[in-house]
VMD Tcl script that draws the C-alpha trace (Angstrom):
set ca {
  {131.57 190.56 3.04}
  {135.14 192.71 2.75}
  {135.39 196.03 1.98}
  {136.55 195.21 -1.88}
  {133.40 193.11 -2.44}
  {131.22 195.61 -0.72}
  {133.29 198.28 -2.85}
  {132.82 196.76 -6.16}
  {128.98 196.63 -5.64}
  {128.38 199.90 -4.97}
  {130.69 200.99 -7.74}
  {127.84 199.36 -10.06}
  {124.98 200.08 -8.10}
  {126.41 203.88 -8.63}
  {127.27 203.22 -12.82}
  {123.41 201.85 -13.27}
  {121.79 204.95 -11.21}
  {124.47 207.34 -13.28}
  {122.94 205.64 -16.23}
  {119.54 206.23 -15.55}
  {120.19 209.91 -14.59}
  {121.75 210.38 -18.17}
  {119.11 208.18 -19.92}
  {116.98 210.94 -18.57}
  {119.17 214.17 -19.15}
  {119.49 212.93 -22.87}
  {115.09 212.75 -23.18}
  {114.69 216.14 -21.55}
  {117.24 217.48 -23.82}
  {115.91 215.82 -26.97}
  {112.20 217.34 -25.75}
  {114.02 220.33 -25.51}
  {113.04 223.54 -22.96}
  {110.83 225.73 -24.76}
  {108.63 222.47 -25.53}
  {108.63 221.67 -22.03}
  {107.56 224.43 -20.40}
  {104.48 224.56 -22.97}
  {103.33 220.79 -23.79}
  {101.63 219.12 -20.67}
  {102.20 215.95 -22.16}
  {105.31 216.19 -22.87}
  {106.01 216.81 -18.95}
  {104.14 214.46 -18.45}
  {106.21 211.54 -20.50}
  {109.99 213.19 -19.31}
  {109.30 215.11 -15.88}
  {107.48 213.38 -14.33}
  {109.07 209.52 -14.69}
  {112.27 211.35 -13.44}
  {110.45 213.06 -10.30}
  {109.62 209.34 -9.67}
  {112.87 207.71 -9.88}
  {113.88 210.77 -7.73}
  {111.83 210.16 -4.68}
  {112.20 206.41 -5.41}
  {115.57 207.20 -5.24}
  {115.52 208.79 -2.46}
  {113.29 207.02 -0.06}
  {115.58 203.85 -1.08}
  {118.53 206.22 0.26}
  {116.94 207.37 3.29}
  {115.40 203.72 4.46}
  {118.99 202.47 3.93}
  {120.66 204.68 5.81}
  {117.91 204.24 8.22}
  {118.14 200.26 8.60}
  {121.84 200.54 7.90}
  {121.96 202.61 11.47}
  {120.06 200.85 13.60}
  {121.73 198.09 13.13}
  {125.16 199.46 14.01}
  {124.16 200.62 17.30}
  {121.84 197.62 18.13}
  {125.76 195.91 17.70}
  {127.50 198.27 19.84}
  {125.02 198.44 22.83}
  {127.86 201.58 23.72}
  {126.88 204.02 20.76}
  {122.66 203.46 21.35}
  {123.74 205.02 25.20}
  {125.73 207.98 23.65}
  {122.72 208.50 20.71}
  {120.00 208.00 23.05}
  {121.20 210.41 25.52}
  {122.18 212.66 22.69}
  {118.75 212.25 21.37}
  {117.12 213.35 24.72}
  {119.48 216.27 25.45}
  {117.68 217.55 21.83}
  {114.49 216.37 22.95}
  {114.56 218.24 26.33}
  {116.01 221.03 24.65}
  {113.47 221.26 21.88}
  {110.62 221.27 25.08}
  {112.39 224.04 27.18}
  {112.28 226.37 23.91}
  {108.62 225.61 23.09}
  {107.21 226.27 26.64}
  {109.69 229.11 26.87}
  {108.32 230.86 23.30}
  {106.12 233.22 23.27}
  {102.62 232.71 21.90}
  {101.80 236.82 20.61}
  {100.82 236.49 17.24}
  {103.65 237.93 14.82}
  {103.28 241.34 13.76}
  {104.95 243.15 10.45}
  {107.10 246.16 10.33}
  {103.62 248.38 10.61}
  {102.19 246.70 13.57}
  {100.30 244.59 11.67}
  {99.41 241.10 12.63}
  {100.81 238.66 9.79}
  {98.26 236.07 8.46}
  {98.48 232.38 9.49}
  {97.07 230.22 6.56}
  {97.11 226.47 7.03}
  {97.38 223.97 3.88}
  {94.13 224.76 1.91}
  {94.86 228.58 2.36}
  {92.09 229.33 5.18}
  {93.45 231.63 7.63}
  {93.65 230.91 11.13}
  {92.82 232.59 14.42}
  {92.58 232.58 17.91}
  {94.18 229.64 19.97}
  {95.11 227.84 16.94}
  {97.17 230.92 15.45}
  {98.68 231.27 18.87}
  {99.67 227.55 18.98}
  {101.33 227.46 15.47}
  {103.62 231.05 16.29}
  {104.44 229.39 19.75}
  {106.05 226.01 17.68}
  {107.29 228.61 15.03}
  {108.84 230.73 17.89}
  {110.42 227.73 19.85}
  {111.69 226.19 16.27}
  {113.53 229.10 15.63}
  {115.12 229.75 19.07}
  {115.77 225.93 18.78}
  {117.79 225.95 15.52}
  {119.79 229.04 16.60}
  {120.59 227.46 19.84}
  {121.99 224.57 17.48}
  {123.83 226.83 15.36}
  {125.49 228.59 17.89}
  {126.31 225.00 19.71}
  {127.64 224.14 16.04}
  {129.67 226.94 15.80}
  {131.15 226.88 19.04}
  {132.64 223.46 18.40}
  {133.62 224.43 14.99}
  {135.89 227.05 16.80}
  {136.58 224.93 19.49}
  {138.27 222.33 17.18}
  {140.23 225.04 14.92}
  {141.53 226.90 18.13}
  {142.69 223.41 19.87}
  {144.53 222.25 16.05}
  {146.04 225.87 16.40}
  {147.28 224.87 19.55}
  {149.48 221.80 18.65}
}
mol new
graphics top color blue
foreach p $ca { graphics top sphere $p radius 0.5 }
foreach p [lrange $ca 0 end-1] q [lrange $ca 1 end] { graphics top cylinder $p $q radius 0.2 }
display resetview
């Protein structure tokens, strides 16, 4: 398929999901806000059929792009070497973090130590509480290590377009 076929279809596929984003703007504004954040049913008739297209939506987006990638670099046998290496570097850098963290339970400004609660709101203790700030710990160190790499190359790239 060429790029003006390819380019027409997505201009529609992009007018009908436009359309059904307005379709739904218009109903929330006819419901109006006041009657919104009072009637149950009524967010139950607008909200919640646009939360739905939403994650529809979405998981339509995210299982393209997903398909859409693997294919590309199961064509260009290349790329999988540079994104599977690039994937371990992260993976081996996400392990040296977490065995590097610290497990000592996080304390507040006082001295404190700061409640753990899991999903149903029971607080946790002892080796589990240690094993969820050790993850929390190595997560954080992890993303800043990312940032900083991030930035680096960010001012790597504007000092070397400065140079030309």
């Amino acid at each position: 398929m060429d790029n003006n076929k390819l380019s027409k279809i997505l201009t529609i596929v992009a007018a009908g999901i436009s359309l059904i984003g307005a379709f739904f703007m218009v109903r929330i504004i006819m419901v109006g806000d006041d009657t919104l954040k009072i009637d149950e049913a009524a967010q139950g008739s607008v909200i919640a059929p646009f939360v739905t297209f939403a994650i529809l939506l979405l998981v339509v987006v995210a299982a393209t792009t997903l398909i859409l990638s693997i294919a590309g670099l199961i064509k260009n046998p290349q790329n999988l070497k540079k994104t599977l290496l690039g994937v371990g570097i992260l993976v081996a850098l996400l392990l040296v973090t977490h065995f590097t963290a610290s497990d000592e339970l996080a304390t507040g400004a006082l001295g404190e130590v700061i409640e753990i609660k899991d999903t149903q709101g029971k607080i946790i203790t002892g080796d589990e509480a240690k094993s969820v700030t050790k993850w929390v710990s190595g997560l954080i160190t992890f993303t800043g290590i990312l940032g900083a790499a991030g930035l680096g190359i960010i001012g790597f790239g504007i000092v070397k377009n400065l140079a030309k």
